[in-house]
TIVO-2410 file (N, C-alpha, C; in nm, 3 decimals):
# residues 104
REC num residu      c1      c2      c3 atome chaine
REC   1      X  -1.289   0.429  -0.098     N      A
REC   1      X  -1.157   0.421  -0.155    CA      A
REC   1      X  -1.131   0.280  -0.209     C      A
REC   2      X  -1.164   0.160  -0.159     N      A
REC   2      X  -1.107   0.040  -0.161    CA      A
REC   2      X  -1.220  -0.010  -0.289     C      A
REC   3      X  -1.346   0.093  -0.300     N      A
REC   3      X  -1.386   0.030  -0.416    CA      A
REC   3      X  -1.322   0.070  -0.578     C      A
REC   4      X  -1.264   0.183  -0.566     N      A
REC   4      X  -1.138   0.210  -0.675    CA      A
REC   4      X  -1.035   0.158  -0.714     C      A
REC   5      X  -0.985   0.060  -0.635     N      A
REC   5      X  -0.830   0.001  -0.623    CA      A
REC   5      X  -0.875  -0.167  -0.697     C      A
REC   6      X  -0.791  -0.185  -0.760     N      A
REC   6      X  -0.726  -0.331  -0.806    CA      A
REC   6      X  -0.742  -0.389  -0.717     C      A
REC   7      X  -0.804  -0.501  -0.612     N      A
REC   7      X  -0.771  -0.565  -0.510    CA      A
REC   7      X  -0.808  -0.724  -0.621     C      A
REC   8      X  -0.687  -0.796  -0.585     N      A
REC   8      X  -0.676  -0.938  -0.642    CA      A
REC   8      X  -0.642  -0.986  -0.531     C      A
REC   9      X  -0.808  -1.130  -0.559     N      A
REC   9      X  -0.743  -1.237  -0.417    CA      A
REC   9      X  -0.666  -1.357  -0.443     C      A
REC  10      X  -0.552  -1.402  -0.374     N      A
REC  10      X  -0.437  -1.486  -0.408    CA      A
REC  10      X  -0.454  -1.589  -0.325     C      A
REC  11      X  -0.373  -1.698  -0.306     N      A
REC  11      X  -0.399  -1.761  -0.196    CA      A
REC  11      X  -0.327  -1.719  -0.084     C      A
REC  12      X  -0.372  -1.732   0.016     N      A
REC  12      X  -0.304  -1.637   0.115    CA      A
REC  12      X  -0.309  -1.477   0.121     C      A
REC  13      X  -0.390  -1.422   0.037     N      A
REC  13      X  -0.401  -1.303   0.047    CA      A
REC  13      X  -0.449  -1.219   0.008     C      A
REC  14      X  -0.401  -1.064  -0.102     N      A
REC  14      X  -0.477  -1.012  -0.187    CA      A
REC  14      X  -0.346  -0.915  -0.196     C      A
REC  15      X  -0.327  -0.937  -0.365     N      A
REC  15      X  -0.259  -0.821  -0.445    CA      A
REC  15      X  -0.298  -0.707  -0.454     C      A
REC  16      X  -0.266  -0.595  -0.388     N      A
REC  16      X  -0.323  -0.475  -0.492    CA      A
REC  16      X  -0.164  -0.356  -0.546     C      A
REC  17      X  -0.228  -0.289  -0.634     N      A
REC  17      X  -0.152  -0.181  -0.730    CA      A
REC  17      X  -0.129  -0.086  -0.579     C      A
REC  18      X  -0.003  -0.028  -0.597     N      A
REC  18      X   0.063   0.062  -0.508    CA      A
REC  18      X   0.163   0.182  -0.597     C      A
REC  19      X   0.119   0.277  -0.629     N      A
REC  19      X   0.182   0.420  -0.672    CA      A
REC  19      X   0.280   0.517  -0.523     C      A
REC  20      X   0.379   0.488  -0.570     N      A
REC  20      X   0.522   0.542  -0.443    CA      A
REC  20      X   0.551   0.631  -0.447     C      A
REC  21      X   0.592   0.751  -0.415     N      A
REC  21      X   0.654   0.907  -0.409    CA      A
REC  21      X   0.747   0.826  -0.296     C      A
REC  22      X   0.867   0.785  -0.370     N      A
REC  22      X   0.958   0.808  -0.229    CA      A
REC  22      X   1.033   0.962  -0.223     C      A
REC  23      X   1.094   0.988  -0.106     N      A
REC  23      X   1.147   1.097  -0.070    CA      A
REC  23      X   1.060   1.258  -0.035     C      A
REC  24      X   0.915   1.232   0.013     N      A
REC  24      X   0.817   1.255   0.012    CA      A
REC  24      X   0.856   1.355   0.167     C      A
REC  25      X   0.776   1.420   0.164     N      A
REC  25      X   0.761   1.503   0.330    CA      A
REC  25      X   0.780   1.431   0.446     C      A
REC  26      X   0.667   1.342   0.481     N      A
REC  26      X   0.643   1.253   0.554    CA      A
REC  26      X   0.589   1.140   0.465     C      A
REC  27      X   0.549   1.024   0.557     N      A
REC  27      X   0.564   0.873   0.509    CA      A
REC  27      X   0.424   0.889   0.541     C      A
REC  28      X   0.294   0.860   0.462     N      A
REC  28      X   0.140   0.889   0.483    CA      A
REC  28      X   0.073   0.755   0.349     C      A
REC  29      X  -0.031   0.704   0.359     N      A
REC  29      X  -0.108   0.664   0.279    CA      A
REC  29      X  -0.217   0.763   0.213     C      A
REC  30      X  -0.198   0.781   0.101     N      A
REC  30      X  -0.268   0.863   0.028    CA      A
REC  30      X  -0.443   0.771  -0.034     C      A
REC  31      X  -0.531   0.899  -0.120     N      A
REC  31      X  -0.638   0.793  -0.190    CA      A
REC  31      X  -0.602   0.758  -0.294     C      A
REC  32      X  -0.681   0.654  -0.333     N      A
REC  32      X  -0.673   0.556  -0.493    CA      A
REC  32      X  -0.636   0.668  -0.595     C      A
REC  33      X  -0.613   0.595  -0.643     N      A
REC  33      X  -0.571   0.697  -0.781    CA      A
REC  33      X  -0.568   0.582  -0.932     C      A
REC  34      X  -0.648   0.555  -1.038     N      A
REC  34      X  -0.625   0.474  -1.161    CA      A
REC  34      X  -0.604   0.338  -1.092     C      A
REC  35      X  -0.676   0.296  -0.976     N      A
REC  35      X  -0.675   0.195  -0.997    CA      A
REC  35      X  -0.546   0.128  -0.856     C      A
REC  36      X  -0.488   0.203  -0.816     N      A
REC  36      X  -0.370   0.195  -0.744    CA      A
REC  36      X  -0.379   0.292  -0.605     C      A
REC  37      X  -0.322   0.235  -0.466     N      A
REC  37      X  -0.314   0.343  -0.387    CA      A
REC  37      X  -0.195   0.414  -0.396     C      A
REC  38      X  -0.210   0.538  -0.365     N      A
REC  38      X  -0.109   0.620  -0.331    CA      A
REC  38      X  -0.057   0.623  -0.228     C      A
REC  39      X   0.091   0.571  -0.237     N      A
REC  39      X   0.176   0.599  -0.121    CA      A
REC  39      X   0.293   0.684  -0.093     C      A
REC  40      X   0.304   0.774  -0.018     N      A
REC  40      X   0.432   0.843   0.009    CA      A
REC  40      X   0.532   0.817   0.108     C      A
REC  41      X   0.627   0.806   0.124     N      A
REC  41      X   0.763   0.777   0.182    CA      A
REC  41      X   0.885   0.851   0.164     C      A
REC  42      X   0.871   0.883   0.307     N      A
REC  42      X   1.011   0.971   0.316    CA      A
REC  42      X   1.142   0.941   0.318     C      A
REC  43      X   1.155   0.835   0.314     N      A
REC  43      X   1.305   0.775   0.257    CA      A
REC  43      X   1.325   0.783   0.121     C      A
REC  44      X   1.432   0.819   0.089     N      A
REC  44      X   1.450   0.791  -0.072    CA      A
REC  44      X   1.439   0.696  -0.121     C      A
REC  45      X   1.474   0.660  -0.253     N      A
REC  45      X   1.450   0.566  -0.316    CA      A
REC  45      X   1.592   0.519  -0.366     C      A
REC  46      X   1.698   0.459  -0.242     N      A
REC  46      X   1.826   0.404  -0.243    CA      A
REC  46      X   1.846   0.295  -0.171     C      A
REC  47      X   1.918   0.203  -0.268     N      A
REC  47      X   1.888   0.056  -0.211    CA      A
REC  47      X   1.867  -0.011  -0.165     C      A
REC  48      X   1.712  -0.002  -0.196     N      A
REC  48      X   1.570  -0.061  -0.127    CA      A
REC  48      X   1.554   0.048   0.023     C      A
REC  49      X   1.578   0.092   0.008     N      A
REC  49      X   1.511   0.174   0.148    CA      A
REC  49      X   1.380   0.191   0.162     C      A
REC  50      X   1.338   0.277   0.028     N      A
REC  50      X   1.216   0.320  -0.008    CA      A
REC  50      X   1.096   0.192   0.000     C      A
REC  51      X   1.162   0.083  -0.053     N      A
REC  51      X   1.066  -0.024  -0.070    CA      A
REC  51      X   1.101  -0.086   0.101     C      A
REC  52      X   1.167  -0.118   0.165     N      A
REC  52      X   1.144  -0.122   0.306    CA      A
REC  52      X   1.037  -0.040   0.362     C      A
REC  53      X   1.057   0.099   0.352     N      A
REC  53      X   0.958   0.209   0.449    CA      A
REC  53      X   0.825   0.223   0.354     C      A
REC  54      X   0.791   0.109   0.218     N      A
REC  54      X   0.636   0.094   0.187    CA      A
REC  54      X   0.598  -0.024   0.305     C      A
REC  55      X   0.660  -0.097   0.304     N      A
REC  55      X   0.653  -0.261   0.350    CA      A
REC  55      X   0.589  -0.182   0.494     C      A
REC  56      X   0.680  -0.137   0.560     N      A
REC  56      X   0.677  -0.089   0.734    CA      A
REC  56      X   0.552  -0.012   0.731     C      A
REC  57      X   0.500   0.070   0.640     N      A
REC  57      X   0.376   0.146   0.624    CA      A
REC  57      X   0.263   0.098   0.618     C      A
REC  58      X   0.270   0.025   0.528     N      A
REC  58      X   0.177  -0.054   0.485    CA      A
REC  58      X   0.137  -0.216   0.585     C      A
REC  59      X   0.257  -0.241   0.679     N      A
REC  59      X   0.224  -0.320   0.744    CA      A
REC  59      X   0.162  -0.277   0.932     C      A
REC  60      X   0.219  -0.141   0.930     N      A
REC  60      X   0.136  -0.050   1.021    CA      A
REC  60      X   0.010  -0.053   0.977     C      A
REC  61      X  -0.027   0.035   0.866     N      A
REC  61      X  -0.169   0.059   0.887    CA      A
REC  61      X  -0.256  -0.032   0.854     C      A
REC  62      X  -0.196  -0.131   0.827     N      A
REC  62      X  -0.292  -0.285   0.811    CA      A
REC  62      X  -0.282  -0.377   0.928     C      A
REC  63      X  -0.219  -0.367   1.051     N      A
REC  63      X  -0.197  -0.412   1.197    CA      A
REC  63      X  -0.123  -0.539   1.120     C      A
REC  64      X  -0.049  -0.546   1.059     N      A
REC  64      X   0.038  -0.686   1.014    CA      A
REC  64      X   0.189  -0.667   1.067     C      A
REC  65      X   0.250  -0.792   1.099     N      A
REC  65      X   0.421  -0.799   1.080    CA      A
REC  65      X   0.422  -0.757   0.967     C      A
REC  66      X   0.599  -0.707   0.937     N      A
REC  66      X   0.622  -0.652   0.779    CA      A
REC  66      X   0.654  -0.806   0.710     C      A
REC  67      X   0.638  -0.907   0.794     N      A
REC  67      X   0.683  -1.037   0.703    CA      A
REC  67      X   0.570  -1.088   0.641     C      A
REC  68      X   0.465  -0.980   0.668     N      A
REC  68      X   0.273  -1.010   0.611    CA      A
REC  68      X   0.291  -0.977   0.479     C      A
REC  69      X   0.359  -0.887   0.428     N      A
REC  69      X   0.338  -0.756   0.310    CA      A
REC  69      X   0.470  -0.795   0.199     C      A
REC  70      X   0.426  -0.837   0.089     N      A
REC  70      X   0.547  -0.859   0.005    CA      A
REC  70      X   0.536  -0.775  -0.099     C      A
REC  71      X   0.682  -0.719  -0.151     N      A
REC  71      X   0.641  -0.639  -0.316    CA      A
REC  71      X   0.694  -0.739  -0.368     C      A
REC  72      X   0.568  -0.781  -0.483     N      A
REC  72      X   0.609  -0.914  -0.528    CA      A
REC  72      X   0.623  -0.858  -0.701     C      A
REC  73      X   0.619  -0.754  -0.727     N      A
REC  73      X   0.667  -0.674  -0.865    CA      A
REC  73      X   0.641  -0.530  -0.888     C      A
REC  74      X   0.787  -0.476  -0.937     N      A
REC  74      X   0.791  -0.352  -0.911    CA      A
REC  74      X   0.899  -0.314  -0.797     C      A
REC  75      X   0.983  -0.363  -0.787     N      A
REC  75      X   1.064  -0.333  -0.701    CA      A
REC  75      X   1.191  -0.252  -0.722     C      A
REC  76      X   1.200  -0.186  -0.825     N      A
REC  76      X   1.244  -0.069  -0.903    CA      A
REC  76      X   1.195   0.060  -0.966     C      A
REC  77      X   1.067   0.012  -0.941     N      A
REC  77      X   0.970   0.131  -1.034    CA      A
REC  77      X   0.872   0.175  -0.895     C      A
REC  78      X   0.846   0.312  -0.953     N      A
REC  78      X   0.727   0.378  -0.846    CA      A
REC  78      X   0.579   0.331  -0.897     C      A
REC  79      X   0.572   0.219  -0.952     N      A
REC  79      X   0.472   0.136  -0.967    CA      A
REC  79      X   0.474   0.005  -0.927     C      A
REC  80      X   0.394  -0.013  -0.792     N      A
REC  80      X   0.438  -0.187  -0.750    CA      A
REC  80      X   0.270  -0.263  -0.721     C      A
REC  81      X   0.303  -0.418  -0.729     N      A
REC  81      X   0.232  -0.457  -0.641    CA      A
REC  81      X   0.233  -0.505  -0.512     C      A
REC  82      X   0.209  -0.539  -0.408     N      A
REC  82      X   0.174  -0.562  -0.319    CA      A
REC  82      X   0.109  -0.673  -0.284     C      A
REC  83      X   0.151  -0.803  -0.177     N      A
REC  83      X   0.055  -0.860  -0.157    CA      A
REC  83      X   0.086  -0.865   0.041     C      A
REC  84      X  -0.076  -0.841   0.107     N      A
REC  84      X  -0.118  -0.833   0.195    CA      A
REC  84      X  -0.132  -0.984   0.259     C      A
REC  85      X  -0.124  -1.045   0.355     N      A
REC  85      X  -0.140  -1.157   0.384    CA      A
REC  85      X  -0.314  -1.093   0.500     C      A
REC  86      X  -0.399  -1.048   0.403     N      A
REC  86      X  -0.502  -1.069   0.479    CA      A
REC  86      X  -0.673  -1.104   0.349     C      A
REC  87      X  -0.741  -1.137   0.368     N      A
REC  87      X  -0.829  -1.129   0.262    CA      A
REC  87      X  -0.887  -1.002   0.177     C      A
REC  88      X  -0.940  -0.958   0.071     N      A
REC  88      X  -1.007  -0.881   0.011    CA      A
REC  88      X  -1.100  -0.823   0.129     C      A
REC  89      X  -1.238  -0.880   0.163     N      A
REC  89      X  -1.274  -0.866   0.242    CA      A
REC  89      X  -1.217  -0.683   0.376     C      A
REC  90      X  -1.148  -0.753   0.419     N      A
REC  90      X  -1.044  -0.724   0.530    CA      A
REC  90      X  -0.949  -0.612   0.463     C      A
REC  91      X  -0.921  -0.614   0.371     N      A
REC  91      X  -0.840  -0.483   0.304    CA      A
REC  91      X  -0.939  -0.366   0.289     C      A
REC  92      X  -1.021  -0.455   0.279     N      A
REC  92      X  -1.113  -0.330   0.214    CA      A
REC  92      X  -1.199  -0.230   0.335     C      A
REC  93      X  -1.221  -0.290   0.405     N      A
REC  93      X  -1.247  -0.274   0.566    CA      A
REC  93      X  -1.183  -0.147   0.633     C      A
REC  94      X  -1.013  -0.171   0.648     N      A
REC  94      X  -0.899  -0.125   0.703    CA      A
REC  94      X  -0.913  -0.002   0.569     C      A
REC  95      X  -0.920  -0.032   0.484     N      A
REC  95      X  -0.935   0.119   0.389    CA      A
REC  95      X  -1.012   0.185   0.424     C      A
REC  96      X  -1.104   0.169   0.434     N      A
REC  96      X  -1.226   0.208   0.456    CA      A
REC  96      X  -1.180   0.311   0.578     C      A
REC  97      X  -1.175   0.253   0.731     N      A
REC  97      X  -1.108   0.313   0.838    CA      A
REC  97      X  -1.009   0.435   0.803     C      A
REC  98      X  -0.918   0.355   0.720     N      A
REC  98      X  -0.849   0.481   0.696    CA      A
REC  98      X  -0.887   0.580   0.615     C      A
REC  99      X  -0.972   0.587   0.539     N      A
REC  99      X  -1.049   0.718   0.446    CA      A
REC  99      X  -1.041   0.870   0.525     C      A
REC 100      X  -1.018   0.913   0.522     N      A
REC 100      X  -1.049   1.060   0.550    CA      A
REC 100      X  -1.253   1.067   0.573     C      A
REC 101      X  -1.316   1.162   0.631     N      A
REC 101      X  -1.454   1.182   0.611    CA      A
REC 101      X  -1.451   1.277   0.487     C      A
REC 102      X  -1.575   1.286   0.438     N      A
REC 102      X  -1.531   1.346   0.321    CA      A
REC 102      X  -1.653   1.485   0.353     C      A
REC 103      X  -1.621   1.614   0.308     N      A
REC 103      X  -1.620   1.706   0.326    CA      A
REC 103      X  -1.764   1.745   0.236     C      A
REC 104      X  -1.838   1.831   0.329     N      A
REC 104      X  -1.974   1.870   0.295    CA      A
REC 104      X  -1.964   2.018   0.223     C      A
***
């Protein structure tokens, strides 16, 4: 998965592309998709909620505080980026973990 995704390293971290479904079933990390992960969130998308419950998601399944995880553009659109306060490396890792096995 993590070899599909945009991952840019910053200082302090690594940007990547994030695609949002807020108001979604449940709140789940989906696979890459163009370059971007897919994320769903079951909060709507009302002032900033939605972008809170990416932050809280995304800072779960990456074992970070949510003060690790910034949307540093896109904070209106169901197209954002993201930056992780952990290395490329290390994102890619934790993706990895989270992959699904993939089916024979």
């Amino acid at each position: 998965m993590a070899t599909d995704l945009e991952l840019t390293p910053v200082a302090g971290g690594t940007r990547l592309r994030v695609r949002v479904k807020p108001g979604a079933r449940k709140s789940a990390i989906g696979a890459a998709h163009g370059g971007a992960l897919k994320v769903s969130v079951a909060t709507v998308a009302e002032r900033g909620k939605a972008n809170r419950a990416v932050v809280e998601l995304l800072a779960d399944a990456f074992g970070l505080p949510a003060s690790a995880v910034t949307i540093v553009a896109g904070k209106t659109s169901q197209d954002k980026i993201v930056e992780l306060a952990l290395s490329v490396a290390a994102v890619c890792g934790i993706l990895a973990e989270l992959e699904p096995p993939k089916k024979r």
